[in-house]
N, C-alpha and C positions, 0 to 999 in steps of 0.2 A: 437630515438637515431640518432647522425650523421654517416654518411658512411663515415669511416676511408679506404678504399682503396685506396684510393690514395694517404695514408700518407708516408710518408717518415718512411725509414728505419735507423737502426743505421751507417751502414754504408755511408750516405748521409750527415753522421754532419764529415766531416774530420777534420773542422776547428770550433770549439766551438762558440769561441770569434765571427770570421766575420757571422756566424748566428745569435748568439744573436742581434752584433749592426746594423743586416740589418732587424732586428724588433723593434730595438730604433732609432728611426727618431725625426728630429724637427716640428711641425707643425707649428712655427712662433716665428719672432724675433724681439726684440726691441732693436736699440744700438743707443748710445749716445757717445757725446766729452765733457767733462768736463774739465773745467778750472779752478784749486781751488791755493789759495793763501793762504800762513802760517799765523796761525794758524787754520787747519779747523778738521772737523771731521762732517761725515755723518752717520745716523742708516738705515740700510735697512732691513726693518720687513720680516717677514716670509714670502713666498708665494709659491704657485703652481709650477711655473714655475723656471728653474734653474738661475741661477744668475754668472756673467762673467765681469771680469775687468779686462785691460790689461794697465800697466802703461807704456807709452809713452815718456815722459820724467819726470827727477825729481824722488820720492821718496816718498813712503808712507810704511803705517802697517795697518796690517788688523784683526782683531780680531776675529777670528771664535768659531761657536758654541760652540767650547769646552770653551772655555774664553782664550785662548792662544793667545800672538800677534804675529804677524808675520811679517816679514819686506817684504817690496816688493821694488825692484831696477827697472830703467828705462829696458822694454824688460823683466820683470817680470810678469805674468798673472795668476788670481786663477780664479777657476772655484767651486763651491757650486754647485752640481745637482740636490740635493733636494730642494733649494731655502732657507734655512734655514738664519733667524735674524742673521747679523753681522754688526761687525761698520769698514768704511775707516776711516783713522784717519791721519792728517800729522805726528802726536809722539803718540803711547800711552799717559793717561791722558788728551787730550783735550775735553772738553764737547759735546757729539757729538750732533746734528737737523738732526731733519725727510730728509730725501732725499727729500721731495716734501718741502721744506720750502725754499730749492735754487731756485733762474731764472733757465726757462725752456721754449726755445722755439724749435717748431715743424720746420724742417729742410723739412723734405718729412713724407708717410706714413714710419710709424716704425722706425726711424729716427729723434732726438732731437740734439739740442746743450744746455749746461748749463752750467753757467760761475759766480761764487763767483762774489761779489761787488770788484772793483780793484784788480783784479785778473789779472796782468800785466806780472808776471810768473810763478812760482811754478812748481805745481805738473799740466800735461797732464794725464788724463786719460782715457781710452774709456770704456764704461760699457755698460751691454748688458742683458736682461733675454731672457731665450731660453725657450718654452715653446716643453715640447717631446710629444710624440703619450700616453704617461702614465703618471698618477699622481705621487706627490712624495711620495706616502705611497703604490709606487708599490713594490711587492718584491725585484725585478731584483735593485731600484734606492736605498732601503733600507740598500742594502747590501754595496752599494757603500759608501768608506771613506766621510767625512761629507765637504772637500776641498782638492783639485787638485792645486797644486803648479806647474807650468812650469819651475822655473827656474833652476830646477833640470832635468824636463824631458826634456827642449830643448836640452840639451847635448847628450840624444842618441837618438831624431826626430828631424833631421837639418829641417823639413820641418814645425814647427810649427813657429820658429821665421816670415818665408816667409809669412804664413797664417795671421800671427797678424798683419801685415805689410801691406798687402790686405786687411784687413779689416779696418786699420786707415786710408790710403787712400782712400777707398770708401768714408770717411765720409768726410774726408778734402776736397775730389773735389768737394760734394755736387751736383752728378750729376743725368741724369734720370734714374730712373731704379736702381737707389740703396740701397731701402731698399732688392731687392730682389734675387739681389748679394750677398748683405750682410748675407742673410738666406741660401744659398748656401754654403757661405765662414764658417760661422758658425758650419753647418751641415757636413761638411768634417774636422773644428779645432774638433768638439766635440769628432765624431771617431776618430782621432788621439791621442787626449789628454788621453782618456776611454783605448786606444788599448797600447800607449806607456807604462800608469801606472800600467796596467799589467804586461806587459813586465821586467819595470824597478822599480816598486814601491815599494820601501824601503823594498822590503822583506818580507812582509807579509805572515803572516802564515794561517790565518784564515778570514772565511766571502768572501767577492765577487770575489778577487784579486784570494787566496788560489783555491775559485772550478772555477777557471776560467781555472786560471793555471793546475789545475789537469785533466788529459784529456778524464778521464772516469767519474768523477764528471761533467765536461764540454760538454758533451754530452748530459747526460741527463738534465741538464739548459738550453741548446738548444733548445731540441726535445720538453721540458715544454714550453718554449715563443714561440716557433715559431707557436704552438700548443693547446692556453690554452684551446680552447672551447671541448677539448678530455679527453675522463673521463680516464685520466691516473690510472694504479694500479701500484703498488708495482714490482707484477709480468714482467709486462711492461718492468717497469722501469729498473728492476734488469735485464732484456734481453739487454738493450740499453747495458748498464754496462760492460755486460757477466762476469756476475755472481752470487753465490746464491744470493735467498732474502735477509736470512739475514745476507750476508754477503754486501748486498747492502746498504740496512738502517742503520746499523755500520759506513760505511764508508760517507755516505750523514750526515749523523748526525756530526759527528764528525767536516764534511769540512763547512759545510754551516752552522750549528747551530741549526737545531729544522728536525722535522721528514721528511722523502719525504711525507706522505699523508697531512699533513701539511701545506708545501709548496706549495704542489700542490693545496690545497684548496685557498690559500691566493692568490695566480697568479688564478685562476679562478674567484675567487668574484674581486679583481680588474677589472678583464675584464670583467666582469659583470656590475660595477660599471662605466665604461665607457663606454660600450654600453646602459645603462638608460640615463647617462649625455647626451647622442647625441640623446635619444628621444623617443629609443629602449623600446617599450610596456614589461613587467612584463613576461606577458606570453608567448613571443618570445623567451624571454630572456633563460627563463627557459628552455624550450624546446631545445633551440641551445646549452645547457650546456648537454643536456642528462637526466634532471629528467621529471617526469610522473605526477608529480602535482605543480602547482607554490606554493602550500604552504607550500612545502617541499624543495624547490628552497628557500622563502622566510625566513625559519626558518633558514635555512646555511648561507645565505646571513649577516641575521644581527647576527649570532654567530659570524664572522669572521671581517666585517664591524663595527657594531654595531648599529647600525641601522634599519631601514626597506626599501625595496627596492624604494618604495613610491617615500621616502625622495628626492633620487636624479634623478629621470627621469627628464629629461628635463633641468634640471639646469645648464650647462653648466659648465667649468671651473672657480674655486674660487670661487662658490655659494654655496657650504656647508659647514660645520663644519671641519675643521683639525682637523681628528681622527685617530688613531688606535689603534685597537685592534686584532689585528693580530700577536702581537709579543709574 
């Protein structure tokens, strides 16, 4: 078992939200300047890593996972953290091609330009995937809405328009050193954008927004991320809280959606599931979570995953299956 002494008490999380997103980090950024001419329309398939487009000038719609379109105006930016399939499009209805089917040339590292055939003016847009420290089938990203619209929240964070602004100019000047500003510039738009929609997001009653805002829900979301490799209980939990048990499970159920032991298991195999992806042996693994046999580590593992631990040692990001079975 690990030695929790040094853990952090309830009284250490004052502020929910800035714990959480100082354990959601970017580990790396890819942005581009796109130049697209009417009539165009792009698909961008699922992935890993989250997905980020800031319209510049001109005028497009965006069609997200739900199928819903969505306009987007010059100084508009959506943000997808799970990375989830959507189409840009200049109108709804135009046929959209593969993002890699446009010109694409390399600018610096993590840094592209791509520009339509006679693409003379149109739509500017700058687009981006941000790869976090966690998969998209982590709890904490799960629970997050499926797209982040700015042009709502730039009205109560004056300071996101300035970000987006710094990030097209890095690209425009095309200078040294900027892909790595840009990861920078990226990683302080993402906690604003995550922090603002809390704050301002349409009011949301339930799921990531709901126990974020809640401040004894928000606690213990906390003390869970900041903390996964800790064999959280009930009891624990209900002390972060301060109060009974089951007056604590009532209340996490209700805001977040499915049990605290649950949860807790699901934010534990993820973390599990990324320390095998970075190379992490089986039997460390195990060990560092608190159980006494890996094959009883192994059998929680693939209830919660689906899988076997096997599968993803060593694989790296985007080399298994998009799964879950955690919900």
């Amino acid at each position: 078992m690990l030695d929790n002494s040094s853990k952090k008490e309830p009284e250490d999380y004052p502020d929910p939200l800035s714990e959480m997103l100082r354990g959601l980090r970017l580990d790396g950024v890819e942005y581009g300047r796109c130049r697209l001419a009417e009539p165009w329309a792009t698909f961008f398939p699922a992935q890993e890593a989250a997905r980020f487009h800031f319209i510049a000038c001109g005028s497009c719609w965006v069609q997200v996972p739900s199928g819903e379109w969505l306009p987007l105006q010059a100084g508009d930016a959506v943000l997808l953290p799970r990375g989830d399939g959507h189409v840009l499009a200049s109108t709804p209805g135009v046929a959209p091609l593969p993002f890699e089917r446009f010109g694409r040339k390399e600018v610096c590292q993590g840094v592209f330009d791509m520009q339509c055939a006679d693409a003379g003016g149109g739509t500017l847009a700058f687009t981006g995937s941000m790869r976090f420290n966690i998969d998209r089938l982590h709890p904490l990203l799960q629970m997050m809405p499926e797209a982040m619209l700015t042009s709502a929240l730039a009205r109560n964070e004056p300071a996101i328009p300035h970000l987006l602004d710094a990030m097209a100019r890095e690209v425009e000047m095309d200078r040294v050193g900027a892909g790595g500003i840009l990861a920078r510039l990226a990683d302080v738009l993402t906690a604003t954008l995550i922090r603002t929609w809390v704050e301002h997001g349409c009011g949301d009653t339930t799921g990531w927004i709901a126990a974020v805002r809640n401040p004894d829900v928000g606690r213990v979301l906390a003390a869970i991320h900041l903390q996964p490799d800790r064999d959280w209980s009930v009891v624990a939990l209900a002390r972060i809280m301060g109060v009974s048990r089951s007056g604590f499970a009532e209340r996490f159920l209700r805001v977040v959606g499915e049990t605290p032991a649950r949860y807790v298991a699901r934010v534990r195999m993820h973390q599990a599931r990324q320390w095998l992806k970075d190379g992490m042996r089986v039997a460390v693994v195990a060990e560092r979570l608190g159980y006494d046999a890996e094959a009883s580590f192994s059998r929680a593992f693939k209830r919660i995953i689906g899988a076997p631990p096997s599968q993803f040692r060593g694989k790296g990001d985007g080399d298994e299956p998009v799964r879950d079975f955690g919900g």
